[in-house]
N, C-alpha and C positions, 0 to 999 in steps of 0.2 A: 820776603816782600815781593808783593808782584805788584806790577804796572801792567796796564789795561787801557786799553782803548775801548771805552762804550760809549752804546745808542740807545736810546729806550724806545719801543711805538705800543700803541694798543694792541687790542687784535685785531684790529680791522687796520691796521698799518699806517696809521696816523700816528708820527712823531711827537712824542713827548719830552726828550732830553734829545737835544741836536749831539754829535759826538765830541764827546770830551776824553779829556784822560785822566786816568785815578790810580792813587795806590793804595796796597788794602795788605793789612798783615793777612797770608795763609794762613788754615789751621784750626779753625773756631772760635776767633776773637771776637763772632760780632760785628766787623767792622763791613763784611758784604752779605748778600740774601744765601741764607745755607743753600738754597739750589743751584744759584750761578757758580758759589764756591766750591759744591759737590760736581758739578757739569766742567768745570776747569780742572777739578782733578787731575793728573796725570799732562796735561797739555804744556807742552811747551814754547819758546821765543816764536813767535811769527805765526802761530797758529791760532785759527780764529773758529768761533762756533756763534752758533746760533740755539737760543733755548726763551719756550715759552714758559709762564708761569700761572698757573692758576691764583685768582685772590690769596687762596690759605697757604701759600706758597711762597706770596710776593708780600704784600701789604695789610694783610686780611679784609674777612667778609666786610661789608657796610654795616653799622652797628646803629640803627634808629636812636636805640635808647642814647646815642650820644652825642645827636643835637636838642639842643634848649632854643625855647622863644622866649626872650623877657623884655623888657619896659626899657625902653630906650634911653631913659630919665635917669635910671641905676648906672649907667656907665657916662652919660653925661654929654657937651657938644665935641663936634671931631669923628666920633666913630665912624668909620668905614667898610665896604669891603674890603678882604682882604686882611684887614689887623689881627694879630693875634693877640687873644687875650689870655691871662695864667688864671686862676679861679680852682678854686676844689682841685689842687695837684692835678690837674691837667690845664693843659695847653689847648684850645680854642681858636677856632678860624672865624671869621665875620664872615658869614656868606651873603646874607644879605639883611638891609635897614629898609623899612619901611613902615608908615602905618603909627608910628611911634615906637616901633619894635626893632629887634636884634635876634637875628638867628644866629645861634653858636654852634658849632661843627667839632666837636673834638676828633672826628676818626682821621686818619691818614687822608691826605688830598688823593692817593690812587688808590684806597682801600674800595674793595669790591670790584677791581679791576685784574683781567688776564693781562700780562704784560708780555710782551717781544723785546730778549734783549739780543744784542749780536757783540761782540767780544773779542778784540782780538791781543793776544798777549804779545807787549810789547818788551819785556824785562820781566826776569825773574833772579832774584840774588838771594843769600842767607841774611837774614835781620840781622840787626844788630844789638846785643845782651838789651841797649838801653830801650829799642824797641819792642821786643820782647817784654820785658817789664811793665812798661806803658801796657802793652798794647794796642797800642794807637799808632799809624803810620806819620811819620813828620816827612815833612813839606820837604 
């Protein structure tokens, strides 16, 4: 289990994630971006790094094919920016209502983006069998 102190910015160094702390099973569980978790390799307590990510690295490319415009009438009153909607086994953002219309966003909010993470390890300990199992870190 490692604990991590991260910050997220674009590449023009505009903050996107103020810094927070997380813990993340080691190891290839999925639970962190294989780059920052290949870039932590080796790194231990108090040490900190900095690593960019390209889209196909971080969130992936921008994907056109996976916003929809439809009738505003089909989802009915209330919709907003912002909501997400479930439809066809994907998960949908509102980006925007106008017009009578609804634009739907399936991709990642920072897909097509290079990302700036900075990192600094705060704890590292052996899991424990039941996390391991999970593979999911608990709180």
């Amino acid at each position: 289990m490692v604990s991590l102190q991260l910050e997220m910015h674009d590449a023009q160094g505009v903050q996107l994630a103020a810094v927070s702390e997380l813990a993340y099973l080691h190891g290839g569980y999925g639970q962190m971006l294989e780059a920052i978790e290949k870039a932590l390799e080796g790194k231990g307590r108090g040490e900190s790094l900095r690593v960019q990510l390209e889209p196909e690295q971080a969130f992936g490319e921008y994907d056109a094919d996976l916003l929809r415009v439809e009738p505003l009438e089909r989802y009915g009153e209330g919709v907003a920016v912002g909501m997400e909607i479930e439809e066809d086994a994907r998960r949908y953002t509102v980006t925007d209502v106008a017009d009578g219309r609804v634009v739907l966003d399936a991709n990642h909010p920072l897909a097509g983006m290079a990302l700036r993470f900075s990192c600094v390890v705060l704890s590292i300990r052996e899991a424990t069998e039941e996390e391991r199992k999970r593979g999911v870190s608990l709180p």
